[in-house]
N, C-alpha and C positions, 0 to 999 in steps of 0.2 A: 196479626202480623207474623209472617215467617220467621224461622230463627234463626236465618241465615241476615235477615234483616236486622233482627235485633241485635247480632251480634256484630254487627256492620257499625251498629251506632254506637256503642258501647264499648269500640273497639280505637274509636277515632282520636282520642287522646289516654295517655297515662297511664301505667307500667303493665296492666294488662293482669294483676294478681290481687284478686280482690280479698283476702283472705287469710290470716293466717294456716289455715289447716291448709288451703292449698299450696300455701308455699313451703312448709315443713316435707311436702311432697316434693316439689323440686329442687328442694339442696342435696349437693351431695351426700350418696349414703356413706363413702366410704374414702372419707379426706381426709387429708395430711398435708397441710402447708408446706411450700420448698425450702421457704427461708423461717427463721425462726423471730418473733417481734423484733429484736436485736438488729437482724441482718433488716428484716424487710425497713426498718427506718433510714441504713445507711445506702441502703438499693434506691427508696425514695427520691434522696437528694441527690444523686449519682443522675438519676433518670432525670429526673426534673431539670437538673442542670445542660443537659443533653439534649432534649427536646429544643427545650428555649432557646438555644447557641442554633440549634439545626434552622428554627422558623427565622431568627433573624437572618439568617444566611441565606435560605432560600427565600422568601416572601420580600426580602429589603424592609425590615421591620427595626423599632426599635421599643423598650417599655417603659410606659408611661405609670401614671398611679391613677387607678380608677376610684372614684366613691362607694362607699359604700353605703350613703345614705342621697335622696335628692329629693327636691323641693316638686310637691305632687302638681305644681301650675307649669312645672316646663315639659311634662307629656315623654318623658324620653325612659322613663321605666317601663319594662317588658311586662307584659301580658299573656306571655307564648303562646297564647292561642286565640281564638276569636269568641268562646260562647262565656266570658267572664267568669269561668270554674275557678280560676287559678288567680287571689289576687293577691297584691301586696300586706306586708306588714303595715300600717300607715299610723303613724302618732302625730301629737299638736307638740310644738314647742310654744312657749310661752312668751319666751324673750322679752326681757323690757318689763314684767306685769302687763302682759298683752297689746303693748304699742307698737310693737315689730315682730309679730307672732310669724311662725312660720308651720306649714304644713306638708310634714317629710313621709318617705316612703322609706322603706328596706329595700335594696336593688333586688330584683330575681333572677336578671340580666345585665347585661352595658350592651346589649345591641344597639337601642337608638345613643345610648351614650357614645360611645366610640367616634359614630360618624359629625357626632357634634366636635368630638376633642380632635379626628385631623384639621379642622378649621383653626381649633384652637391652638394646635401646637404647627400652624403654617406649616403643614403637609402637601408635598408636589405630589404630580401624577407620577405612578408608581413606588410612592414612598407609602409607610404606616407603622401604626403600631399595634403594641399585644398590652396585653394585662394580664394580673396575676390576681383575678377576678374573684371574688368570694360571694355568694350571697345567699338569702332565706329562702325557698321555695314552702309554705306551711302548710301548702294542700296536699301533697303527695303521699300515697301509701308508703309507708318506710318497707320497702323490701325487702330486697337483698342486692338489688343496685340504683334504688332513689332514697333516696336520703332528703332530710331536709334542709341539711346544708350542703351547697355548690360551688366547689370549684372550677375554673377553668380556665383555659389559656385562651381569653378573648381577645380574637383580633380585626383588625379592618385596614385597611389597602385604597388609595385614590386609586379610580381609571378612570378614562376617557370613554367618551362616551360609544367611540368603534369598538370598545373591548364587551361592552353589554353583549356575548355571545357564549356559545355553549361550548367553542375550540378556547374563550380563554378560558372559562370557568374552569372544565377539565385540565387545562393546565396548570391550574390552580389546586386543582386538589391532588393531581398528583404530585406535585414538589409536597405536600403534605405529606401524603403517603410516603413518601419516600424519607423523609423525617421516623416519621410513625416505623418504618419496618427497620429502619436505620437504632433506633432506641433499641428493638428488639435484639439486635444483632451486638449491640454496646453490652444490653443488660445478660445478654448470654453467655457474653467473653467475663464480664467483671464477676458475674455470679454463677458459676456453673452447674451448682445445685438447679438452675432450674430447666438445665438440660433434660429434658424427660418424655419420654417416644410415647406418652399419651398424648402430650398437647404439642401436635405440631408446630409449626412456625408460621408468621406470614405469607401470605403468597406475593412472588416481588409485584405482580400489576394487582390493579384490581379491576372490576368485571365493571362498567357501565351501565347500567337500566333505567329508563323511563317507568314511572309509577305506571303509566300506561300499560308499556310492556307487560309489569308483571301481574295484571290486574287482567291482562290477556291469557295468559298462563294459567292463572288459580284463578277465574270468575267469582266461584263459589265462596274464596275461601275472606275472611275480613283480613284487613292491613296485617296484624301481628303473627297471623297464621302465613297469611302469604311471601311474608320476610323469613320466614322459616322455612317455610318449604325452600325459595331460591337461594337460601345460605347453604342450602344440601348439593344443591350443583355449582355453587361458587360461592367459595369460602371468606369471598370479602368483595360486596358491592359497594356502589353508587348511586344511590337510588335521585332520579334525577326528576325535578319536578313535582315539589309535595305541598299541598297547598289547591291547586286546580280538581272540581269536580271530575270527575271521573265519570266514563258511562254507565258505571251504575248507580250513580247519583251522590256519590263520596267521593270525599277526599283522600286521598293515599293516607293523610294526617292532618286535624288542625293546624294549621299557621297562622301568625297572626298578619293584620292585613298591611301593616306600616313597616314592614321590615325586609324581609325576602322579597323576590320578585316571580310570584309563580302565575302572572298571566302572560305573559310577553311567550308568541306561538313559537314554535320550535320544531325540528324535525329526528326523531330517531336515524339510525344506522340502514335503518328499511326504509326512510322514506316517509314513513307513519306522520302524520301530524302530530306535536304533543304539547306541551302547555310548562313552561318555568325555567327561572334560572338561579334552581336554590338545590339543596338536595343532602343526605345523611349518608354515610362511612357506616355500613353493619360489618360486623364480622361474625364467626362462628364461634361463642367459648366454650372451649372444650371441656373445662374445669364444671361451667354450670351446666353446659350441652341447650345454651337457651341463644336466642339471637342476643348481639351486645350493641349498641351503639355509644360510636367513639366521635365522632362530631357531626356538628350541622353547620351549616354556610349556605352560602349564596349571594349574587349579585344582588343589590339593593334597589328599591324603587325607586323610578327618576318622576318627576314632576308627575308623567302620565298616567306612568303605571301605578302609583299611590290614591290618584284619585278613582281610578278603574278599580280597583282591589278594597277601595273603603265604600264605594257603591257597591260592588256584591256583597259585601259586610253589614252592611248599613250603618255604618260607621262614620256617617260625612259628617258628623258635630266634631270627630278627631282632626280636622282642618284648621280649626279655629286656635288650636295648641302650637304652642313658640316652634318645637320641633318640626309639626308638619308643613306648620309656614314657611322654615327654610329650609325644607323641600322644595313645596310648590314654587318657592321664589327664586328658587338655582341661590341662593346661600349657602348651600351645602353642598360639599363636592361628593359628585359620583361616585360609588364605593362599590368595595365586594368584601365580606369578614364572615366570621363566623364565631363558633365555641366549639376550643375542644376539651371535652373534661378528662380534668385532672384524676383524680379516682377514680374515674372509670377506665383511663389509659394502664395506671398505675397495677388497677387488678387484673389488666388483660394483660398487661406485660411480665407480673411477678406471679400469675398462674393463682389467685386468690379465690375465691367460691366468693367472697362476700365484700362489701363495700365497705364496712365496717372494720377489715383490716387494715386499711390503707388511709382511715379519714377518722379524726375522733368527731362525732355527734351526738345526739340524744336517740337514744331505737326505746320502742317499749321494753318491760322489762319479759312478753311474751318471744319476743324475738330472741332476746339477749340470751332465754333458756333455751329454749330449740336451736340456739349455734351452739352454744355450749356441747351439749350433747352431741352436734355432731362435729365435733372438736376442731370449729371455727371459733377463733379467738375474736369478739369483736370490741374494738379497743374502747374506754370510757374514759 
């Protein structure tokens, strides 16, 4: 096998740093935090509050409380991908001496959860909510921007079913963006220290691309290499349609098959035929000099698309679960939501090198040395 192939596969989920010794190579050599522990907590809540205020305003949101634990028979915990690498936390409860035993998960998401609670909090078309999401992720490499624990501002939105298109979805994310470059502009005026002419600013649009596209561009090169290169000519995309095989025989990225909607055809700015109505927010961080990603979203499966998407999965036993029952049965209203994370927003906006300044967790204690050293604080 070529190692342009192997790296194709290898390449298709998860942070892409297999390794401490490679990653002691990509931190910065030569950092200095803007704010000092002190500030960057009171920066935190300052941002946080500001985000939040921006999404309800623009999206017509409002927040709800999401679980952090759910019952493994209602099918609505995320999976985020499709080849079962990544799975839940899962324990027995007892209850009763085993007469009403129950069998829970750790959330890793509220994707499918969200679109069950607008039912439940009688959500009209156009209205939604967010969450102040937390959850375990246990498989991931602790980097320097995956963590094993998950913040994020989840959210989900009713539409009709004329809106399932790519002028709303884009309208969608840029009321986002415009939150997202909005925060930056808040936390620059409140915090000056992190004025500083290495790390530019947001750019006010941001650039549009079809996985397609950019897979036309760099052929050669796998997913994480090819977000890299097109963050060098535009410093903050769109990447539209992640999910759908590609022509050379991948996916831009694993999706999982009950959530996004990345079979539904579609047309590029050229005409191109393309494939999805989901897609991620990359930016360039200057601090790490690595690609960043600041959220994921997309319009959700309708009845059709669910079942099209869990046949290329091979996933049709997921039908039989409460969740995708009301799907297929239009129980559940038409949606569009997504995640954006919280600590990863927070280190892009306060100019951080690492995840760990923004977010207390567990890192090994091999990481915790190699920040040390290079005079990254990472919090315990």
């Amino acid at each position: 096998m070529a190692k342009t192939t192997l790296d194709k596969t290898a390449d298709l989920a998860g942070p892409g740093i297999g390794n401490y010794e490679e990653l002691e190579k990509l931190l910065p050599q030569d950092y200095h935090p803007l704010l000092n522990p002190k500030e960057t907590q009171i920066a935190l809540t300052a941002v946080k509050e500001y985000i939040e205020k921006g999404l309800c305003k623009e999206l017509n949101l409002i927040r709800v409380t999401v679980p952090l634990i759910v019952d493994v028979e209602s099918g609505v915990n995320d999976f985020l991908d499709r080849d079962g690498s990544r799975t839940p936390i899962q324990f027995h409860i007892s209850n009763d001496r085993e007469k009403n035993p129950i069998d829970a998960q750790i959330v890793q998401a509220a994707t499918k959860w969200k679109r069950v609670a607008l039912k439940q909090f009688g959500m009209e078309v156009g209205e939604g909510l967010y969450t102040d999401m937390h959850a375990v992720r246990k498989d991931y490499f602790l980097d320097h921007d995956h963590s094993a624990y998950v913040d994020q501002w989840d959210w989900e939105k009713v539409i009709r079913d004329e809106d399932r298109n790519l002028d709303y979805l884009k309208d969608v994310v840029k009321r986002i963006w415009k939150v997202l470059k909005g925060a930056e502009e808040f936390a620059l005026k409140e915090f000056p220290a992190l004025e500083d002419p290495r790390y530019p600013r947001l750019p006010d649009e941001l650039k549009f691309l079809h996985a397609e596209e950019i897979l036309e561009r760099y052929p050669e090169l796998p997913r994480k290499a090819r977000e890299t290169a097109i963050l060098q000519d535009f410093p903050a995309v769109f990447i539209l349609g992640i999910g759908w095989t590609l022509d050379d025989g991948y996916p831009h990225e694993m999706r999982a098959a009950d959530y996004d909607d990345w079979v539904t055809e579609t047309r590029s700015d050229a005409g191109k035929v393309c494939h999805g109505l989901n897609g991620d927010i990359l930016v360039w961080n200057h601090v790490t000099q690595r690609r960043h990603e600041l959220t994921s979203m997309g319009i959700r499966v309708n009845p059709e698309t669910l079942v099209k998407q869990l046949e290329i999965t091979n996933q049709m036993d997921f039908l039989e679960l409460p969740y995708h029952q009301g799907i297929v049965n239009r129980e559940l209203p038409l949606s569009i939501g997504g995640g954006i994370g919280q600590s990863r927003t927070y280190m892009w906006l306060l100019r951080k090198a690492h995840l760990g300044e923004v977010s207390v967790t567990v890192w090994p204690k091999v990481l915790k040395e190699m920040c040390a050293k290079k005079n990254i604080l990472v919090l315990e």
